[in-house]
C-alpha positions as CSV (number, residue, x, y, z in Angstrom):
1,X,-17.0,222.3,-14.3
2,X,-17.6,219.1,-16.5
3,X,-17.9,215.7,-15.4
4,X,-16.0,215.9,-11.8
5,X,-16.5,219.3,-9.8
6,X,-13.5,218.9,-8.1
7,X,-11.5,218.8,-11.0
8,X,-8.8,220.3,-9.9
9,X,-8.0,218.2,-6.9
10,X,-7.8,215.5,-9.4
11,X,-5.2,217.2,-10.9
12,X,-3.6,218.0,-8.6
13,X,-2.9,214.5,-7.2
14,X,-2.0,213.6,-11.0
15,X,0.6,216.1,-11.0
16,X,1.7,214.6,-8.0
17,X,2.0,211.1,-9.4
18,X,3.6,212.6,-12.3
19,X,6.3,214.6,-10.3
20,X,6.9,211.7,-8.0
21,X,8.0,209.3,-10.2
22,X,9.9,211.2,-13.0
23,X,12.0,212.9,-10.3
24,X,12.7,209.4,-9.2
25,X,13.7,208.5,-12.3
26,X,16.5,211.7,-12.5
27,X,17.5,211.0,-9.0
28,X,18.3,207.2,-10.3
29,X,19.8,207.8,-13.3
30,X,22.5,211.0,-11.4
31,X,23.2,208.2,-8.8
32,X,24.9,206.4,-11.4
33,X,27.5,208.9,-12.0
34,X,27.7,209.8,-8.2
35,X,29.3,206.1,-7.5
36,X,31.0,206.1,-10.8
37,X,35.1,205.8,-10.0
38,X,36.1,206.9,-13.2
39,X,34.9,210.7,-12.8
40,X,37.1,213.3,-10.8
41,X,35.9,213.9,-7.2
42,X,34.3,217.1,-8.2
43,X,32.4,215.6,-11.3
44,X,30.6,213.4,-8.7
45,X,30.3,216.1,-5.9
46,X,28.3,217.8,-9.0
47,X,26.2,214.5,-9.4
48,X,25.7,214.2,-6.1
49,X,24.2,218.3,-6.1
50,X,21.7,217.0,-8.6
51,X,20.9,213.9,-6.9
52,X,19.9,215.7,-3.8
53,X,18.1,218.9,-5.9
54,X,16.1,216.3,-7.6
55,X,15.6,214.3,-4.7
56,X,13.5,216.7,-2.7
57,X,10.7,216.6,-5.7
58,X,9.7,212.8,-5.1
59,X,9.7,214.0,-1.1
60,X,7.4,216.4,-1.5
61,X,4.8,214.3,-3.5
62,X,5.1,211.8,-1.4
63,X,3.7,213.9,2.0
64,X,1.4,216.1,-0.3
65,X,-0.4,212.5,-1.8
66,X,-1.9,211.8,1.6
67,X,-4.1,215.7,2.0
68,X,-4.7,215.6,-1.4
69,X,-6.2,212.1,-1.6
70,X,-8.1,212.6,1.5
71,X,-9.5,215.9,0.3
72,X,-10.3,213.7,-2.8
73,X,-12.3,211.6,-1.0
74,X,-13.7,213.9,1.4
75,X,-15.2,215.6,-2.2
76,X,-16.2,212.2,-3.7
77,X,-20.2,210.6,-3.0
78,X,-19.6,208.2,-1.1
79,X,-21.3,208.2,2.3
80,X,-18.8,207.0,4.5
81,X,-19.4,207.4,8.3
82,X,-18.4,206.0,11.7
83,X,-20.4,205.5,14.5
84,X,-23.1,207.3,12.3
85,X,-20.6,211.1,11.9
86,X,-19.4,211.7,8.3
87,X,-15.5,210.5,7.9
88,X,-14.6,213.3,5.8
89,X,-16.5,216.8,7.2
90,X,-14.3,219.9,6.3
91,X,-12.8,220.6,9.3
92,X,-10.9,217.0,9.3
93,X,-9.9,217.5,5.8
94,X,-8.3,221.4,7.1
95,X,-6.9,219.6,9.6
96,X,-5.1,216.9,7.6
97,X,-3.6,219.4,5.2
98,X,-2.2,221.4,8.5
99,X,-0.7,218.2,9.1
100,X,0.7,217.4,6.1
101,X,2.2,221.3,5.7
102,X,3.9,220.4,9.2
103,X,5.0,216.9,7.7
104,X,6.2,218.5,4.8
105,X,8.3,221.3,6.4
106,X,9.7,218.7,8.6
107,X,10.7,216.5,5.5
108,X,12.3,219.8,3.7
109,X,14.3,220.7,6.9
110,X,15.5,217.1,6.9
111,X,17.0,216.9,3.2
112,X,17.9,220.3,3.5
113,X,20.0,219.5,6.6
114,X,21.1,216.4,5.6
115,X,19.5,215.3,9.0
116,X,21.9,216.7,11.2
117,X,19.0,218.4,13.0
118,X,18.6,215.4,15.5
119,X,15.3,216.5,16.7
120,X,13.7,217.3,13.3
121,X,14.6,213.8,11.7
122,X,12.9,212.4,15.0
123,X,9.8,213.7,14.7
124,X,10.1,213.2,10.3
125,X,10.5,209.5,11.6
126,X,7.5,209.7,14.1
127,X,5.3,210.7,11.8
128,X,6.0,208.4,8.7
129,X,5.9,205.3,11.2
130,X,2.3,207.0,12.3
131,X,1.1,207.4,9.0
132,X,2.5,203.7,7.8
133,X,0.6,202.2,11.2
134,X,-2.5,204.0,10.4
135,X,-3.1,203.5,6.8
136,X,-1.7,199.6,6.9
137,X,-5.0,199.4,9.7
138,X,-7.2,201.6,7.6
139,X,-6.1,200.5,4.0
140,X,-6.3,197.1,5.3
141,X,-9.9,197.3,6.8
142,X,-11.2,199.0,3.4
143,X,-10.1,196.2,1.7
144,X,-11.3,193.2,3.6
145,X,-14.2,194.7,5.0
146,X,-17.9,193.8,3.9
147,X,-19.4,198.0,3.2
148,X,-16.0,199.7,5.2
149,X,-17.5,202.9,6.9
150,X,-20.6,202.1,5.5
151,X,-19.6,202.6,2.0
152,X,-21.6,199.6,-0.7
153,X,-20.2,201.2,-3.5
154,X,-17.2,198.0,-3.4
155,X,-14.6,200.5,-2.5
156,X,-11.6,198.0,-2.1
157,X,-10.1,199.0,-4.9
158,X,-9.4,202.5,-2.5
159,X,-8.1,200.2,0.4
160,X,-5.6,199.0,-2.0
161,X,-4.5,202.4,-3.1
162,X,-3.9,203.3,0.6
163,X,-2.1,200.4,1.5
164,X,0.0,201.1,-2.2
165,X,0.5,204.4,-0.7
166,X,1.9,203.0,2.8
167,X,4.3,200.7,0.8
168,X,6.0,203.7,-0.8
169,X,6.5,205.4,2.3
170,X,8.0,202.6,4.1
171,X,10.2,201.7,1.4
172,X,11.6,205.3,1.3
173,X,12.2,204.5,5.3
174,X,14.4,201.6,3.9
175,X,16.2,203.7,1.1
176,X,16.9,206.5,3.9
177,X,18.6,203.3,6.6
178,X,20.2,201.9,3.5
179,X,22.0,205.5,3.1
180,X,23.5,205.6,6.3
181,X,27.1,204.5,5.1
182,X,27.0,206.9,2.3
183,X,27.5,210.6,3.4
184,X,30.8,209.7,5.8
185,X,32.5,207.6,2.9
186,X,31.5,210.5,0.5
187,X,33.3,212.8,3.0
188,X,36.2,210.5,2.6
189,X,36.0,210.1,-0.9
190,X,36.2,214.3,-0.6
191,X,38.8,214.9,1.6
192,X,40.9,211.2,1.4
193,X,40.0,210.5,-2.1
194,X,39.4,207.3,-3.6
195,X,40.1,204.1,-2.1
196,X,38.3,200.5,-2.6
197,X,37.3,200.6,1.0
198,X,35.3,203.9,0.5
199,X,34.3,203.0,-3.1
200,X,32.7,199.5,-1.7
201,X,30.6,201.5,0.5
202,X,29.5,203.9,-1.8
203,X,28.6,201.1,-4.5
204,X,26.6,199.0,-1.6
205,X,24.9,202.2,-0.3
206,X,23.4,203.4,-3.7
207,X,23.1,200.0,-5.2
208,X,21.1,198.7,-1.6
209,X,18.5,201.2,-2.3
210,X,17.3,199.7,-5.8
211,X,15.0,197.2,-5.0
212,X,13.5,199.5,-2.1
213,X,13.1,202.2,-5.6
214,X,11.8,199.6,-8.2
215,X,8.9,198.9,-4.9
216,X,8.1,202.8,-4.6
217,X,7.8,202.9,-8.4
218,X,5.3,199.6,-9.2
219,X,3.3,201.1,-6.1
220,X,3.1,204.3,-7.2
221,X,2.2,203.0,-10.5
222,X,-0.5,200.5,-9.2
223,X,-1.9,203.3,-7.3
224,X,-2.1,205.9,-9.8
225,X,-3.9,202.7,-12.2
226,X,-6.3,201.6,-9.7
227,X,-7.2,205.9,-8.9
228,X,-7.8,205.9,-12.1
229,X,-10.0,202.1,-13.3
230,X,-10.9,202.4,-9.7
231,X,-12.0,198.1,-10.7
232,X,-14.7,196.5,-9.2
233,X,-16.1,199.9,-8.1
234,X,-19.8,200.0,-8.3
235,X,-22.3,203.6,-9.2
């Protein structure tokens, strides 16, 4: 199996990393033509078919990063315990991936449904603000801590990741607020056509999304650097 015997998982969470951020980078560059006034209704109800196709590829990185890197360090030496029990026995990393497949179907029914399901974009939203209030306190403790979970192998470098991690799903919280506006003066746009009003809206919707995108790609860039130099880390 070479160097790392759990290969595999490591890339898999590459392909993850890979996935996440180029189908960011299609769903950015359709958005342009989505809130461009000079195409035809239906050029940018096309647009906006590819946006949302694309979109769903970045969603599912993002919920499978968190079972995958967990089973990654479940698999990685490290001796991390609490109260003297292994952090990572198999059973808790089974667990987490049952988890994330329910996080992950929630997430598809949401985009699929545009989140008219009321009940299903509840719970999507219970469980990103539960897994951004638990990593921020574990993330955070890894990194500050003197040995976190008994660890001396300088780990802060993983507390960084995790916190990396939380930032990119908190700022795709902001990006889905910041789209509020946008589907009912789309629906306009459809039915009413265009009209500086709905145009405005449309502009401020996609365009108040960009810095909360630019933040999901430097983090998921930092992370996938410091997974990989993992700095500071000691054998």
């Amino acid at each position: 199996m070479g160097q790392h015997p759990y290969g595999w998982w490591i890339v898999l969470h590459l392909v993850l990393f890979v996935f996440w951020l180029g189908g960011d980078l299609g769903v950015f560059y359709s958005s342009r033509f989505v809130i461009d006034p000079e195409l035809s209704a239906s050029a940018r109800a096309t647009a906006l078919a590819i946006m949302s196709g694309l979109d769903l590829g970045p969603k599912i990185c993002l919920v499978l990063f968190l079972p995958s890197g967990v089973t990654l360090m479940a698999l990685a030496p490290h001796g991390a315990t609490v109260f003297g029990i292994d952090l990572f026995p198999w059973w808790f990393v089974v667990l987490v991936w049952i988890f994330g497949a329910g996080w992950l179907t929630l997430t598809v029914l949401t985009h699929r449904t545009h989140g008219r399901l009321a009940s299903v974009r509840r719970a999507d939203l219970f469980i990103r603000f539960a897994v951004i209030a638990g990593l921020a306190g574990t993330g955070g403790y890894a990194l500050l801590a003197h040995d976190p979970f008994g660890v001396t192998t300088n780990p802060r470098w993983l507390g960084a990741k995790i916190l990396l991690y939380t930032v990119a799903v908190a700022a795709g919280l902001g990006i889905r607020m910041t789209l509020r506006p946008f589907g009912p003066a789309f629906g306009t746009l459809m039915t009413e056509g265009s009209s500086e009003p709905v145009e405005r809206t449309l502009r401020r919707s996609v365009d108040g999304c960009l810095p909360y995108v630019w933040l999901i790609w430097g983090s998921v860039l930092a992370a996938a650097t410091l997974g990989v130099l993992k700095p500071g880390a000691q054998l």
